[in-house]
N, C-alpha and C positions, 0 to 999 in steps of 0.2 A: 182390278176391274177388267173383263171381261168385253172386248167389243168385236161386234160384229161385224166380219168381214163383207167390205166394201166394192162394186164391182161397177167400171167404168161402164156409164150409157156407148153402145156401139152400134146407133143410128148412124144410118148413112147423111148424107145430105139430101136429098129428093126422098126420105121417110116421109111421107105424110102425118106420123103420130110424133114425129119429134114435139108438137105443140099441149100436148097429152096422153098418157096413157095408162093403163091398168095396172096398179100393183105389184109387184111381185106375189104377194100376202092374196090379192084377189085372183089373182090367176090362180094360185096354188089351190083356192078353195074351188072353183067353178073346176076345175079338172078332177079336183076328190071328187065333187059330186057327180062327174060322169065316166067315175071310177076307172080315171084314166087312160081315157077313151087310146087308143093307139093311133087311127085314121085322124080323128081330132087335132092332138098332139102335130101329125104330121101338119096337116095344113095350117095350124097355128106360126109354125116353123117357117112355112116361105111365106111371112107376114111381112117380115123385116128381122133386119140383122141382129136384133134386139131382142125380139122374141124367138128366134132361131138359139138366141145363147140363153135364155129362159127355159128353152125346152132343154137343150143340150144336158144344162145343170142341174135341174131341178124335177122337170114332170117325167122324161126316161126313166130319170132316176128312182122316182115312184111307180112308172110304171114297171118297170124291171121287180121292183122289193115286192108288189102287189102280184104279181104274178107268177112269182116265184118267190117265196120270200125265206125258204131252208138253204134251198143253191145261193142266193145274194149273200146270206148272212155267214156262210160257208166260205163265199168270193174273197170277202173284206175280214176275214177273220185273221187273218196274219196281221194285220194292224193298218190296211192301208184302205185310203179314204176316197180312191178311186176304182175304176176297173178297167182293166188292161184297153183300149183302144177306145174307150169313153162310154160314157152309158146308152147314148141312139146307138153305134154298133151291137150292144149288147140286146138292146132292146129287138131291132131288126135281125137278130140271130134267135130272138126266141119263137119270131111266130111268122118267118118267113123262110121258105124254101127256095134255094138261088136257080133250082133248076142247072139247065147247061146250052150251049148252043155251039153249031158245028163248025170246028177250028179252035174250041176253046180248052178247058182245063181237060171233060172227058168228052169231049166231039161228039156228041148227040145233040139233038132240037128237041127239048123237056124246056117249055117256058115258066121262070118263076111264079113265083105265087102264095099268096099267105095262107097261113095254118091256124084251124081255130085252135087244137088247140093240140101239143104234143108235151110228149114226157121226156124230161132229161133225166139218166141218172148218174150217178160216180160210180155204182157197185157195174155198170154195165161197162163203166169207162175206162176199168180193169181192164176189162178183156179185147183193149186196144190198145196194152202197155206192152212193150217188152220185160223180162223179168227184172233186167239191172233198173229199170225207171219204175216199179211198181209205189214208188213213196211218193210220186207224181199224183196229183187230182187231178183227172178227167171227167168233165160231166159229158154225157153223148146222149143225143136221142134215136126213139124207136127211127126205123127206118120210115120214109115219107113215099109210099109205095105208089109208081106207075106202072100199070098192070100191061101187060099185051102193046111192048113197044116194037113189034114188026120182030127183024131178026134177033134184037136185042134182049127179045122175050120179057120177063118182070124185070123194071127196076125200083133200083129204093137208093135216095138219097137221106145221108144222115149228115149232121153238123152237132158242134157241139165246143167246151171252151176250156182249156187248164186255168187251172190257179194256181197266179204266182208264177206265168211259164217265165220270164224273166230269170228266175232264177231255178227251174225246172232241170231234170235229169234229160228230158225228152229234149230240149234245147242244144243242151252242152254237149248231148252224143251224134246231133243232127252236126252241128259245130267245129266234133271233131273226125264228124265222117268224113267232113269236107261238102259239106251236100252245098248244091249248088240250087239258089234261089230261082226261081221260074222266069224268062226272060220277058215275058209281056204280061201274062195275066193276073189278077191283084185279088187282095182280098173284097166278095161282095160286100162283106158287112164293116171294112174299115178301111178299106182302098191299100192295106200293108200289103209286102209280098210277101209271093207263099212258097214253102217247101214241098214237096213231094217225099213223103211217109212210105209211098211204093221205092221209086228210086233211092234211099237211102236205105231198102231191106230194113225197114223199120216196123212193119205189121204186122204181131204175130196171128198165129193159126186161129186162136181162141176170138180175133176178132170175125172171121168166118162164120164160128159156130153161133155165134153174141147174135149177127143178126139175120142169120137163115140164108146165108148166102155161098154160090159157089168158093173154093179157098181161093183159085187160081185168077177172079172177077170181081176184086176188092180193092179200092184204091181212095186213096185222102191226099189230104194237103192242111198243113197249119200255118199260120199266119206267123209273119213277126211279134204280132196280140196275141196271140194263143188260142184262135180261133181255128176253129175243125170245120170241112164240108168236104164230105166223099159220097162216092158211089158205090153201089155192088148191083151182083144181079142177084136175085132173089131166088133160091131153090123152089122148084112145086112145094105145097105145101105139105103133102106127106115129106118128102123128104126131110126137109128141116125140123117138122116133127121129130122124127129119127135122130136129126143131129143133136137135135138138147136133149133126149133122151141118153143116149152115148156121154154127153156130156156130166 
């Protein structure tokens, strides 16, 4: 027999709904039908500690599969029934851009802000592997373009997440480079810390060309989760033109 697993109530004590409240089964349905609203979700989440772990487990996790649902089924296809740093991180990496601010990972004032709607993929995720890690998944998105930032001219932040970095090539050579984790700044989307992909001479060329940006003005960072977010600067657009052409 078959029973379904059981998940302790983690109401506070001053909860006002400890006396009643919604389903699991009903929540699940009111959120299919507002196909998984995101901003919803959110504010569901500072209801109480209870619906906070509702959202955590269940509606991310629908809204992650609904929103993407080739990348998810791609994620968990190794056998495992979570994803690396929980499904809200995963969630808040698909359709938020962390931006940057000055003293931080790359010292610009770019305030975050949500995306309606971007594209991840693996085949671009390639060409931010080095060749000994090429059996690594990466999915990466189009860059998330600020146009005419003063001296800094275009920029474009990308993010994006491996699978399986746990037991990843990218991991084990960060590892034994010796690369040293980032002393204050953490991950936006999971609060993990982060590596630097630049200082570990971990970026090949090809990620340059991938998103139209100068070689020498490209930089990332991945998480202990296997979460990605960098920066570059953006060539004019004849250029980059030119560069996927060459490519």
């Amino acid at each position: 027999m078959i029973v379904a697993k059981q998940y302790r109530c983690i109401h506070s004590s001053s909860c006002l709904c400890t006396k009643g409240h919604l389903s699991e089964d009903a929540i699940f349905l009111v959120f299919q039908h507002l196909n998984w609203n995101p901003r919803l979700i959110a504010t569901l989440s500072c209801v109480c500690k209870w619906f906070d772990d509702v959202a955590k487990r269940v509606l991310w996790k629908q809204f992650c599969r609904t929103r993407a649902p080739k990348m998810m089924l791609d994620l968990q296809s190794s056998g495992s029934h979570s994803v690396d740093g929980n499904w809200k991180a995963l969630g808040k990496l698909l359709i938020y851009c962390s931006g940057s601010h000055l003293g931080g990972l790359f010292n610009i004032q770019i305030p975050g802000h949500f995306v309606h709607r971007t594209r991840f993929s693996r085949t671009s995720g390639k060409s931010f592997l080095l060749p000994q890690c090429k059996t690594d998944v990466l999915y990466v998105s189009d860059p998330c373009e600020h146009l005419d930032q003063g001296d800094e001219g275009d920029v474009g932040f990308f993010r994006g997440v491996f699978k399986s970095f746990s037991v990843s090539r990218v991991r084990r050579m960060l590892i034994d480079r010796d690369a040293k984790l980032h002393p204050t700044e953490l991950c936006p989307y999971c609060k993990a810390k982060l590596w630097s992909m630049l200082q570990a001479k971990m970026i090949p060329h090809s990620a340059s060309i991938r998103l139209g940006a100068y070689d020498d003005l490209i930089e990332y960072y991945v998480c202990l989760n296997g979460h990605v977010l960098g920066i570059c600067k953006l060539l004019p657009l004849s250029d980059s033109e030119e560069s996927f052409d060459d490519e």
